[in-house]
C-alpha positions as CSV (number, residue, x, y, z in Angstrom):
1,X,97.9,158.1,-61.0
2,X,100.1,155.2,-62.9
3,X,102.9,156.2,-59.8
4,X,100.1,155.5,-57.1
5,X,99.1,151.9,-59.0
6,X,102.5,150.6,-58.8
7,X,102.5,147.9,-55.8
8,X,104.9,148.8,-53.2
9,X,106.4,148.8,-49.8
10,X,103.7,151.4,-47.2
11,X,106.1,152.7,-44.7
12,X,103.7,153.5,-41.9
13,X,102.7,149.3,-42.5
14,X,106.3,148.5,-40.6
15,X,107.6,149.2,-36.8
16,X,110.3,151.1,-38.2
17,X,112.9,152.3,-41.2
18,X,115.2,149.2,-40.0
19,X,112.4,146.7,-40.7
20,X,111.2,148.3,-43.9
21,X,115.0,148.4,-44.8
22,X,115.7,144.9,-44.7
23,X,112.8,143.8,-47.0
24,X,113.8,146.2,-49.8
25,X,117.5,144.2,-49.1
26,X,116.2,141.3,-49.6
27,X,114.1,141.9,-52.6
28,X,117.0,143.8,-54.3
29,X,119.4,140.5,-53.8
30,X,116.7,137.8,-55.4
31,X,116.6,140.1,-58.3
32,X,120.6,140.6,-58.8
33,X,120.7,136.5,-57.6
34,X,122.2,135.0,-60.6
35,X,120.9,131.9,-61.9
36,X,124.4,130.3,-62.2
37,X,124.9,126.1,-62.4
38,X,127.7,125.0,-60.7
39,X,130.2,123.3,-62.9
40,X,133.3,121.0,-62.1
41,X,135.7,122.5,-60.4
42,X,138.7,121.1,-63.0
43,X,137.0,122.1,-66.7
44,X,139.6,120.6,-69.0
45,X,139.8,122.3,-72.7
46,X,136.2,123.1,-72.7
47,X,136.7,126.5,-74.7
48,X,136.8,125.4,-77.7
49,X,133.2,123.5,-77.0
50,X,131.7,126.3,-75.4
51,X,132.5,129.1,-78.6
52,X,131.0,126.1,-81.0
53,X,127.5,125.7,-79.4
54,X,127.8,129.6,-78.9
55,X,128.0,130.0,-82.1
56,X,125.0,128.1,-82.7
57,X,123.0,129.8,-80.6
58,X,123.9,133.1,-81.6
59,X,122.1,135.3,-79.6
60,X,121.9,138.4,-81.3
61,X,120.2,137.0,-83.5
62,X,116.3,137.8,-83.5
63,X,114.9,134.5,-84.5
64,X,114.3,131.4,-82.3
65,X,116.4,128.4,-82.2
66,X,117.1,124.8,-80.8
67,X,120.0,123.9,-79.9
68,X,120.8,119.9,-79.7
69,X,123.6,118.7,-78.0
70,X,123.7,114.9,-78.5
71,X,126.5,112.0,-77.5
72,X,126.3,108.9,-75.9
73,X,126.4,109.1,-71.5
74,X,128.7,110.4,-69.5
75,X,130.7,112.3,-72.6
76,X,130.4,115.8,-70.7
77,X,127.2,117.2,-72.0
78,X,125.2,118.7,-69.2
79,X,128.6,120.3,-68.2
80,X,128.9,121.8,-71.6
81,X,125.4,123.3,-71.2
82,X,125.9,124.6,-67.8
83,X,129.0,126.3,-68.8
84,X,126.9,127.4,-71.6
85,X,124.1,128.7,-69.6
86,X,126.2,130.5,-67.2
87,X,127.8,132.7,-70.0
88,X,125.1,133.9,-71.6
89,X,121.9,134.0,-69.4
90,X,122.7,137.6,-68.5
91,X,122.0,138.3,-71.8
92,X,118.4,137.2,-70.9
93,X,117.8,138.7,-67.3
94,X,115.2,136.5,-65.2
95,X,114.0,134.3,-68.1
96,X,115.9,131.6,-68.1
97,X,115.8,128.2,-66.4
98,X,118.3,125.2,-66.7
99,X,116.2,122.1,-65.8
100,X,118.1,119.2,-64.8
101,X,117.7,115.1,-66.1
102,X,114.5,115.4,-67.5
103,X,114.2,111.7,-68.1
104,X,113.7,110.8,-64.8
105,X,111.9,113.4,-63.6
106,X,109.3,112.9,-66.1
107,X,108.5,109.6,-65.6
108,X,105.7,110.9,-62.8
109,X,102.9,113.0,-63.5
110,X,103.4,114.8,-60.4
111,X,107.2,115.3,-61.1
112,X,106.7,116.8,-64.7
113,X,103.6,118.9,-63.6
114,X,106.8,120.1,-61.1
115,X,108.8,121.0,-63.5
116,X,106.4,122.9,-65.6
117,X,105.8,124.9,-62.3
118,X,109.5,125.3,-62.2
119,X,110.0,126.6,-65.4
120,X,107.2,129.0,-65.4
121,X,108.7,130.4,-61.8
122,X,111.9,130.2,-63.1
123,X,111.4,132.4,-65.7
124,X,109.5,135.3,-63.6
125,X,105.5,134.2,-63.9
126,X,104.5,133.0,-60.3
127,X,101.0,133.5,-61.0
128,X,98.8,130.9,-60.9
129,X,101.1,128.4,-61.1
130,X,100.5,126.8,-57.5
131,X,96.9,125.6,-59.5
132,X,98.3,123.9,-62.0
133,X,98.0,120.1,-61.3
134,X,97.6,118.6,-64.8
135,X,100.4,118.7,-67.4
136,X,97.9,120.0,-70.0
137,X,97.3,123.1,-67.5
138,X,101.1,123.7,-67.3
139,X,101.2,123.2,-71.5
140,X,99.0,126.0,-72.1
141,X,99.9,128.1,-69.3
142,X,103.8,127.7,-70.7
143,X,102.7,128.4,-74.1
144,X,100.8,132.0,-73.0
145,X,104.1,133.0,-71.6
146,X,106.6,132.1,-73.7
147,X,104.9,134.0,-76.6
148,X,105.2,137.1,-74.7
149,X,109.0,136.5,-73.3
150,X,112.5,136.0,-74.7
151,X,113.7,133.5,-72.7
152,X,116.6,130.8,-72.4
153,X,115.8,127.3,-71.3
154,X,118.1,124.3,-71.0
155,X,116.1,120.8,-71.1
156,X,118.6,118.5,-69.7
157,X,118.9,114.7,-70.4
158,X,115.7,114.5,-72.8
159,X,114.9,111.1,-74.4
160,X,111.8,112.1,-76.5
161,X,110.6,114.9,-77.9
162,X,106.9,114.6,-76.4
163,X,109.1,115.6,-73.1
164,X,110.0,118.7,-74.7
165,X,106.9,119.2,-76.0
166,X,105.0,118.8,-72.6
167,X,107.8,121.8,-71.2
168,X,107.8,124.1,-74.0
169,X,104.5,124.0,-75.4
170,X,103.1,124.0,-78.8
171,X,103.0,127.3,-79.7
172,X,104.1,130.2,-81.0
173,X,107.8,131.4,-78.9
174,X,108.9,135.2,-78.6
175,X,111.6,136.3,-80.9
176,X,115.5,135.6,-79.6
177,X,114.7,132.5,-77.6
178,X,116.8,129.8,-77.1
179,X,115.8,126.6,-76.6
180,X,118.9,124.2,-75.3
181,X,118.4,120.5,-75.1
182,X,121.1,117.4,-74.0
183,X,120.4,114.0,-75.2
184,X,122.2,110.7,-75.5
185,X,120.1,110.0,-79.0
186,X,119.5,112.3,-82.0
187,X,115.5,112.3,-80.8
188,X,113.3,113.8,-83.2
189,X,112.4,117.1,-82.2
190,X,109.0,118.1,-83.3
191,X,109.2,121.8,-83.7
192,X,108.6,124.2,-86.6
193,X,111.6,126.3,-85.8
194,X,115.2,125.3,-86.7
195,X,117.5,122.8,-85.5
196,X,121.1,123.2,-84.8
197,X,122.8,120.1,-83.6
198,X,126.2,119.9,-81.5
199,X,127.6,116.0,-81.9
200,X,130.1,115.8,-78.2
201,X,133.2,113.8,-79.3
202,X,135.4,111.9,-77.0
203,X,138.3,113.6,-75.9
204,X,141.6,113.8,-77.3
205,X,144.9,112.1,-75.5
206,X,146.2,114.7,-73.9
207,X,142.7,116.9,-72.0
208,X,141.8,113.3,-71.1
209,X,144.9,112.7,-69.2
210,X,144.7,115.8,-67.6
211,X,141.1,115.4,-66.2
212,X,142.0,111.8,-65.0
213,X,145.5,113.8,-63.6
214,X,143.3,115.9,-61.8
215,X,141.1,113.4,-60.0
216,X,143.9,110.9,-59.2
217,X,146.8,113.1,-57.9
218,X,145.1,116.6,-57.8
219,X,147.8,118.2,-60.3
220,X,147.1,118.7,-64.2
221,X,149.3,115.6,-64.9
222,X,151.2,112.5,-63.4
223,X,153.8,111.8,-61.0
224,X,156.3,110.2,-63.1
225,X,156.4,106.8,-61.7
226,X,152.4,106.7,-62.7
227,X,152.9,108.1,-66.2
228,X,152.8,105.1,-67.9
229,X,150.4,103.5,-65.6
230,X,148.4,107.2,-66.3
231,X,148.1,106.9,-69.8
232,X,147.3,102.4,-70.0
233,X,144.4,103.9,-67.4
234,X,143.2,106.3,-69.5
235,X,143.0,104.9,-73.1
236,X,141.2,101.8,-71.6
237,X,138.6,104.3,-70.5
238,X,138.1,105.2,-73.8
239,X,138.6,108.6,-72.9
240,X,135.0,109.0,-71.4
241,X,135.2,112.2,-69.2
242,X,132.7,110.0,-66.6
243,X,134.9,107.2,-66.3
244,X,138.0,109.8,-65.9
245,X,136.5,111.0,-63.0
246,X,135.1,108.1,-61.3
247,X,138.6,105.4,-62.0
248,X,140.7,108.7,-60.8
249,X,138.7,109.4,-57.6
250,X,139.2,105.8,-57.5
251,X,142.8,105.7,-57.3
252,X,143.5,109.3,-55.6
253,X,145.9,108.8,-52.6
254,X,146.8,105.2,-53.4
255,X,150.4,104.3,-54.2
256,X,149.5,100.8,-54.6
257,X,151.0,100.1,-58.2
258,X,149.5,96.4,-57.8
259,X,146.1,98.1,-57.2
260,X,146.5,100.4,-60.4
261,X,147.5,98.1,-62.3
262,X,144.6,95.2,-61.1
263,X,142.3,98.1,-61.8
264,X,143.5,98.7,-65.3
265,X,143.2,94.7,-66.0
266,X,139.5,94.9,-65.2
267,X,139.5,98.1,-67.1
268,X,140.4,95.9,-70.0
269,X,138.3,93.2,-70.0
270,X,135.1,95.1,-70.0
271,X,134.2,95.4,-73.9
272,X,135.2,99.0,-75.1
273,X,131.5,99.8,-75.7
274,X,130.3,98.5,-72.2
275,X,130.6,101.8,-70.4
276,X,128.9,99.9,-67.2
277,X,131.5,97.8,-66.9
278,X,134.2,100.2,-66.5
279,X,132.4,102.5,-63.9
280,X,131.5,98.8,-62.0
281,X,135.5,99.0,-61.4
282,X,134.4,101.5,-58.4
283,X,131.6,99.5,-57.0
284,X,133.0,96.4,-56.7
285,X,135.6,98.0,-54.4
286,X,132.9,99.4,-52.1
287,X,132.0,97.5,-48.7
288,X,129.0,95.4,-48.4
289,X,127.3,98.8,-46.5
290,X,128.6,101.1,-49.0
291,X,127.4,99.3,-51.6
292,X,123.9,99.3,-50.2
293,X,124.0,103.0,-49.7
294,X,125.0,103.5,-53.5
295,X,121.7,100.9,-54.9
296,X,119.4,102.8,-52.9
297,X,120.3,106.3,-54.2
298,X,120.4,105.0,-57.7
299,X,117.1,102.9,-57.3
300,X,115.2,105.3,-55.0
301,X,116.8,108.7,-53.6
302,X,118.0,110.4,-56.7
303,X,116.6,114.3,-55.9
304,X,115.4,113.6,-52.2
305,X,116.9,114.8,-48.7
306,X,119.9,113.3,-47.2
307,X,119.1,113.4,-44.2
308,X,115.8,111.2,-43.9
309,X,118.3,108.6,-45.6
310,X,121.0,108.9,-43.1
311,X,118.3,107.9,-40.3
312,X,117.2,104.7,-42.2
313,X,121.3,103.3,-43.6
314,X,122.5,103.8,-39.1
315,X,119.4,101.5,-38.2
316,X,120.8,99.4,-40.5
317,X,124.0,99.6,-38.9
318,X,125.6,100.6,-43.2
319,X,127.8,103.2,-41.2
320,X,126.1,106.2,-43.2
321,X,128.4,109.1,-42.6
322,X,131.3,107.3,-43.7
323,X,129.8,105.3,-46.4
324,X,128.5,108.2,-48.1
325,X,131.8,110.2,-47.3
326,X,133.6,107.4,-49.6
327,X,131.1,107.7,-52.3
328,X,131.2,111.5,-52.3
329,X,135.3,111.2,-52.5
330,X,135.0,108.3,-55.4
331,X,132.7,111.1,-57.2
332,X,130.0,108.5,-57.1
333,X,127.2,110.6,-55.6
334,X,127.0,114.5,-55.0
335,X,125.2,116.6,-52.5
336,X,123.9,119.4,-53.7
337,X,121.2,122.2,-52.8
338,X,119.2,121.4,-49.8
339,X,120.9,118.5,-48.8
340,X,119.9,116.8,-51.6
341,X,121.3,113.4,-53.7
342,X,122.6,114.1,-57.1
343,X,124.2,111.2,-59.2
344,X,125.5,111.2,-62.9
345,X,122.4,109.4,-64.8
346,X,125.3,107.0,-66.1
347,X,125.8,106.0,-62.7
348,X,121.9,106.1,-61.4
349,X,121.0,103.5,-64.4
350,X,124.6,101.2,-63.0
351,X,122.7,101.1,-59.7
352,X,119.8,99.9,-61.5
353,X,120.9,97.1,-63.7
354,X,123.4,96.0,-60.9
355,X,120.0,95.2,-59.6
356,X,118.5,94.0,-62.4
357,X,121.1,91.8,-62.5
358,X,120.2,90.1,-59.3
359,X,117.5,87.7,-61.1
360,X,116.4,89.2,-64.7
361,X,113.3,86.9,-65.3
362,X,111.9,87.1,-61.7
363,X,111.4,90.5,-60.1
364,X,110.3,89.0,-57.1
365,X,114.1,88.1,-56.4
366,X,115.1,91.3,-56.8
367,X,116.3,93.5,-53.7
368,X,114.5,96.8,-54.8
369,X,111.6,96.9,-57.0
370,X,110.4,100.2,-58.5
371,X,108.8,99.4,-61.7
372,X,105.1,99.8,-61.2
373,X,103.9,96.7,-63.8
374,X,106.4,94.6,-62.8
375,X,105.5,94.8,-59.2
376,X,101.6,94.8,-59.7
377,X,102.6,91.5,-62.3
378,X,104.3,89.9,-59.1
379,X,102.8,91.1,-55.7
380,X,100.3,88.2,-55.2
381,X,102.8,85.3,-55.7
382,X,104.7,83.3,-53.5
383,X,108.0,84.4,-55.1
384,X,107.2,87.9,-54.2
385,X,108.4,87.5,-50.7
386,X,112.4,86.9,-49.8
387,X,114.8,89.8,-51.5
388,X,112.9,92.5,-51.3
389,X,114.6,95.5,-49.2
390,X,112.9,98.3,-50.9
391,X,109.5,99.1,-53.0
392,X,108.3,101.7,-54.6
393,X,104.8,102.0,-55.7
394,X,103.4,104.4,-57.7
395,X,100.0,103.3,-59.5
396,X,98.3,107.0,-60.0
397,X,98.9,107.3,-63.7
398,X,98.8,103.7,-65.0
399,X,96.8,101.5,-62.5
400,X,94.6,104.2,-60.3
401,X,91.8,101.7,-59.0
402,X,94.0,98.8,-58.4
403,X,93.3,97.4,-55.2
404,X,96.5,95.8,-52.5
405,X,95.6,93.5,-50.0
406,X,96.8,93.6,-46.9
407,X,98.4,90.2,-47.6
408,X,99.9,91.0,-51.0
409,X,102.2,93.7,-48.9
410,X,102.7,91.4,-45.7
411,X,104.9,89.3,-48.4
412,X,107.8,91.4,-47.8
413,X,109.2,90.1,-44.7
414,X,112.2,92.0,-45.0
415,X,111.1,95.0,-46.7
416,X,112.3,97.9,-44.8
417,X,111.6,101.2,-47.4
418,X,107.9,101.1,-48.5
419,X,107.0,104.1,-50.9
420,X,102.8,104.0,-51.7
421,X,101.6,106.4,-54.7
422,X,97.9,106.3,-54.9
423,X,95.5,102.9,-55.1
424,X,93.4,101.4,-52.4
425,X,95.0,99.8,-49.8
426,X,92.9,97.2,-47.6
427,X,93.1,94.6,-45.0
428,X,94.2,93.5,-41.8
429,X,98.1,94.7,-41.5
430,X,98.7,93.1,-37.9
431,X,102.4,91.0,-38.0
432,X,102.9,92.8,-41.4
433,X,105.8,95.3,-42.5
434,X,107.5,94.5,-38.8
435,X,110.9,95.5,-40.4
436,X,109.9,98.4,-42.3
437,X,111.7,101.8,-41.4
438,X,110.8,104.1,-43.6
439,X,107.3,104.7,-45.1
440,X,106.0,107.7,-47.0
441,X,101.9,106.7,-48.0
442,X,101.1,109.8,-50.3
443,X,97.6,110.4,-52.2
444,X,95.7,107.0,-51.1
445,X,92.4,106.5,-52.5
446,X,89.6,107.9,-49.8
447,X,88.6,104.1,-49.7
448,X,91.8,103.1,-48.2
449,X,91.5,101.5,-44.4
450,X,94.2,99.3,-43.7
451,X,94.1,98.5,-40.2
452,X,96.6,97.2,-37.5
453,X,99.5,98.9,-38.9
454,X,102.2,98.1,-36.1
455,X,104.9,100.1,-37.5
456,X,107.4,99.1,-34.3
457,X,110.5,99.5,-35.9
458,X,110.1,103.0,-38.4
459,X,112.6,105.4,-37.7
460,X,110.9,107.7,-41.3
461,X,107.1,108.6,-41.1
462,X,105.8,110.3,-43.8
463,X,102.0,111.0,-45.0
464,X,101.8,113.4,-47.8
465,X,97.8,114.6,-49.2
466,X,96.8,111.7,-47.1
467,X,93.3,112.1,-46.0
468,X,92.9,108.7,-45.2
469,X,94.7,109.4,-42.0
470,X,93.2,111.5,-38.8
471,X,94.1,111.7,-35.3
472,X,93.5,108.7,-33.5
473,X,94.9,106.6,-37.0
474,X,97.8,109.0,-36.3
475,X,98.3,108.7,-33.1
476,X,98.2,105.1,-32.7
477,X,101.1,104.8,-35.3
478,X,103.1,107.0,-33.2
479,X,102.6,105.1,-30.2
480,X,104.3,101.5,-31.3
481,X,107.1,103.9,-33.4
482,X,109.3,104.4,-30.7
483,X,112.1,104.6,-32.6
484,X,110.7,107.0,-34.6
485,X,113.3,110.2,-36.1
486,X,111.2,111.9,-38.8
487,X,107.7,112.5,-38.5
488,X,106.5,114.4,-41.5
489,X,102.7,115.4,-42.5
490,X,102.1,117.5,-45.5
491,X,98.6,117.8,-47.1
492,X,96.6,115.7,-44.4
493,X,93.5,117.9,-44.0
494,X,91.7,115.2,-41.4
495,X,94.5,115.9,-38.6
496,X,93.2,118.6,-36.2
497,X,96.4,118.3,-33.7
498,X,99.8,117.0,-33.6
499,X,99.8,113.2,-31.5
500,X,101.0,112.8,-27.8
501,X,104.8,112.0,-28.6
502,X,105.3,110.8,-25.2
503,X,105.9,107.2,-26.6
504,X,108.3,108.3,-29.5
505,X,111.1,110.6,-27.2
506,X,114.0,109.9,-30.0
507,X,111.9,112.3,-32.3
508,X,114.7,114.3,-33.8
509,X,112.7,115.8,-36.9
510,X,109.1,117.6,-37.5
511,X,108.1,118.7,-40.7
512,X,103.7,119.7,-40.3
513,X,102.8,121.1,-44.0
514,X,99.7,122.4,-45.4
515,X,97.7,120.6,-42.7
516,X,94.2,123.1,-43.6
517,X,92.9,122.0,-40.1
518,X,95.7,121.8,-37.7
519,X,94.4,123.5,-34.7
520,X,96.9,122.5,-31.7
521,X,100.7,121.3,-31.0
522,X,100.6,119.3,-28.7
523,X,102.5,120.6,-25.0
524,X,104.1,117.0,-25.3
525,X,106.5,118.1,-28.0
526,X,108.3,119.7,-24.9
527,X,109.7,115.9,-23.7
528,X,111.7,115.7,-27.1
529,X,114.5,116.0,-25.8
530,X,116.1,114.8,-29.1
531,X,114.3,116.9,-31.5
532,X,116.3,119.0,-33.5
533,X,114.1,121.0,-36.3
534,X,110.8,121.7,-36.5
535,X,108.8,123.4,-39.3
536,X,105.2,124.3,-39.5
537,X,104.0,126.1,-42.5
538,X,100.9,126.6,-43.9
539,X,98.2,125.9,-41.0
540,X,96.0,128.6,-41.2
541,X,93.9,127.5,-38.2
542,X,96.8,127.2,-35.9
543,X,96.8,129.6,-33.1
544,X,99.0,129.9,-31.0
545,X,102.5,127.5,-30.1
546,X,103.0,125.8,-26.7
547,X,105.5,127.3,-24.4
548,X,107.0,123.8,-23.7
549,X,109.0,124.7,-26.8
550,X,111.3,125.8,-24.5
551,X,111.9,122.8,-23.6
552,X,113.8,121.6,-26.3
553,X,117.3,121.5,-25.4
554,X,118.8,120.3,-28.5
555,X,116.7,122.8,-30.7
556,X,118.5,123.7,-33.9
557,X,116.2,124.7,-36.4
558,X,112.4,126.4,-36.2
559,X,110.3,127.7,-38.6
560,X,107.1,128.6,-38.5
561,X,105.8,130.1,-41.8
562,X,102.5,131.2,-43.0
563,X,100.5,130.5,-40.3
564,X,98.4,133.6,-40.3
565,X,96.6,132.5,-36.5
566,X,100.1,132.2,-35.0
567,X,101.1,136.0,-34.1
568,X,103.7,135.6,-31.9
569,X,106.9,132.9,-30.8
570,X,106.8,131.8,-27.4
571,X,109.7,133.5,-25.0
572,X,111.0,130.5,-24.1
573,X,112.3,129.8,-27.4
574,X,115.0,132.8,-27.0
575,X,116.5,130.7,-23.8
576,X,117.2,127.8,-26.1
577,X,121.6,128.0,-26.3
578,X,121.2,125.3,-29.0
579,X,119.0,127.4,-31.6
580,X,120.5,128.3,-34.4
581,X,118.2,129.6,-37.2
582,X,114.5,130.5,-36.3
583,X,112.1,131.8,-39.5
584,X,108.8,133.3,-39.0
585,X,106.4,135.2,-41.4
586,X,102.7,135.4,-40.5
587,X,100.5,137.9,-42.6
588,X,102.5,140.5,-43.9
589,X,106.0,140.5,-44.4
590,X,108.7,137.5,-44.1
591,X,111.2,137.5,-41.4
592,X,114.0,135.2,-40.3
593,X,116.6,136.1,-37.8
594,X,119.9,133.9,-36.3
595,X,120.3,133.6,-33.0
């Protein structure tokens, strides 16, 4: 009777042993996936590190502890943990999670209710977390769990302990966990269990010239005719592993000795605690473009897809490809999973204050604005109108019944990224936002009814649990966006089919999400003869997909996931030469297959 109970795989469920086969696969490899961070490829005399927080933690031991690793930015502690973390969560099986720069992903109530999820599905409990939408939810469900499991969890980047508190719970944690937690500032950690602290020091002479060896010439030290040059460089950095890395991506292929030693005069001048000022050494030798590319990911795309980006810098003409090339090879930004931005925090809060910096005591005169007060403080002035390039609003957890005018936004005459986060948004928006390219309007208050939005020149589109927008809102948008790339809906229950895209034919992405009442796609998707992925998931009143899929030459990418209606992909797909990756589960079962 207890065999029969256990959930399984029926065999007579599946066409055949080769289908049943490839589930159990699939299954078996997310259990044995290791949950492994990727570290730099050059560690430098980290051992020695790693045994000492090791020994903290000591893990055969049965009782709980915290582990603080604290030192000022860019120092090398999130590498330390990782390292860390991938050593010893074996020892732990599935329950542990590493959760990256929780600083800034906790500034949102959506973002740390996110991370709760995270944490909770990181560590093996799926259930129930999809319902958690308050951070008081995710508190208590965290604290049932982790009084049942041993688990190892590493809060990255914490500056208060409230953060901590909001991820780990109040309560009572199972026997032989291990609690890790990076942060610039001893914080005060309220927690009844004991504290080990790990103080990072700079590093010595000799690692430190190594690392900066390996970033400027690729070899763990000097060419000789650098070694003096080498060493100047690398005591003027004070030895901070972040500045290593950045002045030697810097300098890697360039036998300029004037430029080296320009660079180490600059190096010098900033005061020895003014760590901005030394990383600024790479920035000011980026382009104009380049250095636009780098203030937006700092101010805005920190976590979000490169791609969307990409789309918005070429109709700026900012030469995307290569401009973010340059800052990948200056170690200024990384890509990372899913095509996403990563940058050091060190370097996210440079972006910032090189902003700031642009007028300190007027906001208005600033060329990206992403401070909620400060933009609510300014909207309706005259000032509020000339620098701006960038906004973004969020307003749900501090200000969630202000009111914006149509001609509080119509300020920005050269905004071009426009981010909306809640609040009630009214008025006539006709000769308004003209230059924008890239909106994303997400949870608007059901009063919302802005009208006349001509959005001419958007090349990003994106609605997310908008229910403020239905068909014919929708499809008069698309109509004036003809130069429209990304089109993306997720959560906007009043759409009942996709627009007529006849008037946007540069449509290169689709993205339809958890649209409850999507019934139709349009046949007018086939004339995209641009598109390039298309994903529809979660539409559980869709039926059926138009052949004129077919049609789509350039067709990379399609996925069509748990849309229970839809039982079967139209033939014509399988002609496509261009398709690369198609995934499709309906009901039972997930399936993806390469063609």
């Amino acid at each position: 009777m207890k065999v029969d109970e256990i959930k399984g795989l029926e065999a007579k469920k599946y066409k055949g042993h080769g289908e049943l086969i490839k589930l159990v696969v699939e299954e078996v490899v997310k259990k044995l996936k290791k949950k492994h961070r990727s570290v730099p490829e050059h560690l430098v005399r980290i051992d020695d590190r790693v045994s000492a927080v090791r020994d903290l933690l000591d893990i055969d031991f049965g009782d709980v502890r915290f582990i603080r690793i604290h030192g000022m930015g860019g120092i090398g502690k999130t590498t330390l943990a990782k390292v860390v973390f991938n050593e010893i969560s074996s020892h732990f099986g599935k329950c542990c999670c590493f959760l990256d720069d929780i600083q800034e992903k906790s500034s949102r109530i959506d973002d740390l209710v996110e991370l709760q999820k995270k944490l909770l599905s990181e560590i093996g409990t799926h259930a129930g977390t999809k319902s958690i939408d308050e951070i008081d939810d995710g508190m208590n469900r965290i604290g049932e769990v982790l009084c049942k499991k041993k688990v190892l969890i590493v809060l990255d980047n914490v500056d208060n302990g409230k953060q901590m508190e909001k991820l780990i719970g109040r309560g009572t944690l199972c026997s032989g966990s291990r609690i890790l937690i990076t942060t610039r500032n001893k914080i005060d950690l309220r927690t009844k269990y004991q504290i080990f602290n790990y103080e990072m020091g700079v590093m010595s002479d000799d690692p430190a010239l190594e690392l900066f060896s390996w970033h400027a010439f690729n070899r763990d030290s000097p060419s000789h005719a650098y070694d003096d040059l080498s060493r100047e460089i690398v005591s003027a950095t004070r030895r901070l592993p972040l500045a290593l890395e950045i002045i030697g991506s810097f300098l890697y292929g360039n036998k300029s000795q004037k430029l080296w030693k320009e660079t180490l005069k600059k190096l010098k001048k900033a005061p020895d605690e003014n760590v901005f000022r030394k990383l600024k050494v790479s920035y000011d030798a980026l382009t104009f473009e380049q250095q636009q590319i780098f203030l937006d990911i700092a101010c805005f795309f920190v976590g979000e897809d490169m791609r969307s980006a990409l789309y918005v810098w070429k109709d700026c003409e900012f030469y995307p490809h290569s401009g973010v090339r340059v800052l990948i090879n200056m170690s200024l930004v990384k890509i990372v999973k899913n095509n996403k931005f990563w940058m050091h925090d060190q370097l996210r809060d440079l972006g910032r204050e090189i902003v700031h910096q642009e007028n300190r005591t007027n906001h208005g005169e600033q060329s990206r604005i992403w401070n909620c007060e400060a933009i609510l403080d300014t909207i309706g002035t005259e000032e509020m109108k000339k620098n701006a390039v960038a906004l973004d609003l969020d307003v749900r957890k501090s200000y969630p019944e202000v009111v914006v005018r149509s001609e509080d936004i119509g300020r920005f005459k050269c905004l071009k990224y426009l981010k909306l986060y809640g609040g009630t948004f009214t008025g006539d928006l006709a000769n308004s936002l003209t230059n924008l390219s890239w909106i994303l309007w997400n949870h608007p208050h059901p009063m919302s009814n802005p009208t006349n939005m001509h959005l001419k020149n958007v090349v990003v589109l994106q609605f997310s649990d908008n229910n403020s927008i239905d068909d014919s809102q929708l499809q008069s948008l698309i109509t004036m966006a003809r130069k429209l790339k990304v089109l993306s809906l997720n959560g906007c229950n009043k759409i009942t089919r996709t627009p007529d895209f006849s008037k946007c034919l540069n449509l290169e992405s689709l993205n339809v999400n958890s649209c409850s009442n999507l019934r139709e796609i349009d046949g007018s998707i086939g004339k995209l003869k641009c598109l390039i992925d298309i994903k529809i998931v979660y539409c559980p009143h869709l039926k059926f997909l138009p052949e004129e899929i077919g049609y789509l030459v350039k067709l990379e990418e399609f996925t069509i996931q748990r849309c229970d209606g839809v039982k079967s992909i139209p033939k014509s797909i399988w002609k496509l030469k261009s398709l690369r990756e198609v995934h499709f589960s309906a009901g039972r079962g997930s399936y993806s297959a390469d063609s």
